[in-house]
N, C-alpha and C positions, 0 to 999 in steps of 0.2 A: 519583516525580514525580506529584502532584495532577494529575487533570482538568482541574481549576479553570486551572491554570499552565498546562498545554500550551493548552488554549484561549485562553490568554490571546495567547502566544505566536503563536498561527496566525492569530488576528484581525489580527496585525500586520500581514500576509501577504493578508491577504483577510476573505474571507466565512468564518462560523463559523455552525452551527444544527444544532439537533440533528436528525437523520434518521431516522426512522421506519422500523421495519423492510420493512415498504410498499414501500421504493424499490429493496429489492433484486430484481435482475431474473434471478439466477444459477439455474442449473437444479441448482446442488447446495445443500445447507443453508446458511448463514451463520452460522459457526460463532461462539457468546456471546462469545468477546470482543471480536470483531471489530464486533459488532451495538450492543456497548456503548460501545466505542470510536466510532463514529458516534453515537450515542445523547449521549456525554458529551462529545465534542472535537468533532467534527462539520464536519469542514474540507469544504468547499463546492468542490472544485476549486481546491485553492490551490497556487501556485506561490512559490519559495521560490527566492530568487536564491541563488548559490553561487561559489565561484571558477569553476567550467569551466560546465557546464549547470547550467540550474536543475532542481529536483526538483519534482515535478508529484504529486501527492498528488487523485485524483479523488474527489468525491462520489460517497454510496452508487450512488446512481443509474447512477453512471461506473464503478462498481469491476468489475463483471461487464466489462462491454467493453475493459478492459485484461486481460483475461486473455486475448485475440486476439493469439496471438502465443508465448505462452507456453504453457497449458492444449489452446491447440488452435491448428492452423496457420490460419492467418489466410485463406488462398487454398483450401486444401481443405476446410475444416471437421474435418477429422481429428483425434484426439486426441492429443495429442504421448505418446508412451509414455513417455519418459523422466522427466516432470511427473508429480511424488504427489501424487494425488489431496487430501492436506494441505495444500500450495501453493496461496496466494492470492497475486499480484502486487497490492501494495496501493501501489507507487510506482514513478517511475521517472527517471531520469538521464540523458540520451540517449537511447540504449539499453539502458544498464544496467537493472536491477530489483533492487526490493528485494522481497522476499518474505516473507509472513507464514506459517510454518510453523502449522497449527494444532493438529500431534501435540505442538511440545514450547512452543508460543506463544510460541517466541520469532522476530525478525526477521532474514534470511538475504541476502547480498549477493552477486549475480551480475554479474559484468562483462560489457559487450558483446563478441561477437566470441571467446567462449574456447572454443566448440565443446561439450562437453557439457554439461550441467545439472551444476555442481560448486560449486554456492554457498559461501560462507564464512557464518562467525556473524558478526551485525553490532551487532543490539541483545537485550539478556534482553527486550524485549517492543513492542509497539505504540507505547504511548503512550511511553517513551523512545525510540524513534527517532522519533517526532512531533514531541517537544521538543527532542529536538539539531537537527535538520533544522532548528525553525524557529528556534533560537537562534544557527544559522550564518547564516542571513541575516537575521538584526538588525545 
């Protein structure tokens, strides 16, 4: 899947621009493809209707602050142990999250509510779960 296409696709959805590395606000690196992916697809905070919830996709800017919750408890600041330091929460469903694994870059699917960190595989990468996402709510 082109850049080109999935952005085409998230436009439908919202706001699309490319992101400057500048707007990550994360206390760990941002790892390149995730940098490029904002750089080339560049979804702005888009939301993406669906059958049950819709799927919430934050700008760079936003992407550090959904890790509240996951990366680290939200009410303590603690680090969640169970969360590998690989794990980016780059989207979310309710509750659910979708996670960007950046040891093997590909996109990992956690349901709300199942107790431990036991993700399933969901997409081989970013920008295909960018574009399915946003070709289900066309």
């Amino acid at each position: 899947m082109s850049p080109e296409t999935t952005k085409h696709l998230h436009s439908l959805h919202g706001t699309v621009r490319p992101h400057p590395a500048a707007d990550w606000t994360g206390d760990v690196p941002l790892p390149e493809s995730l940098a490029r992916f904002y750089r080339e697809v560049g979804p702005d905070d888009i939301t993406i209707p669906a059958l049950g919830n819709p799927y919430l996709i934050p700008s760079l800017a936003e992407l550090w602050g959904l890790q509240a919750g996951y990366r680290w408890d939200s009410l303590t600041g603690e680090l969640t142990e169970d969360w590998p330091d690989s794990w980016f929460a780059v989207a979310y469903e309710g509750g659910s999250v979708l996670i960007f694994d950046a040891a093997s870059e590909t996109v990992l699917d956690c349901l709300h509510g199942g107790g431990d960190w036991d993700p399933d595989y969901a997409f081989p990468s970013i920008e295909v779960m960018a574009a399915c996402l946003a070709a289900i709510g066309v």
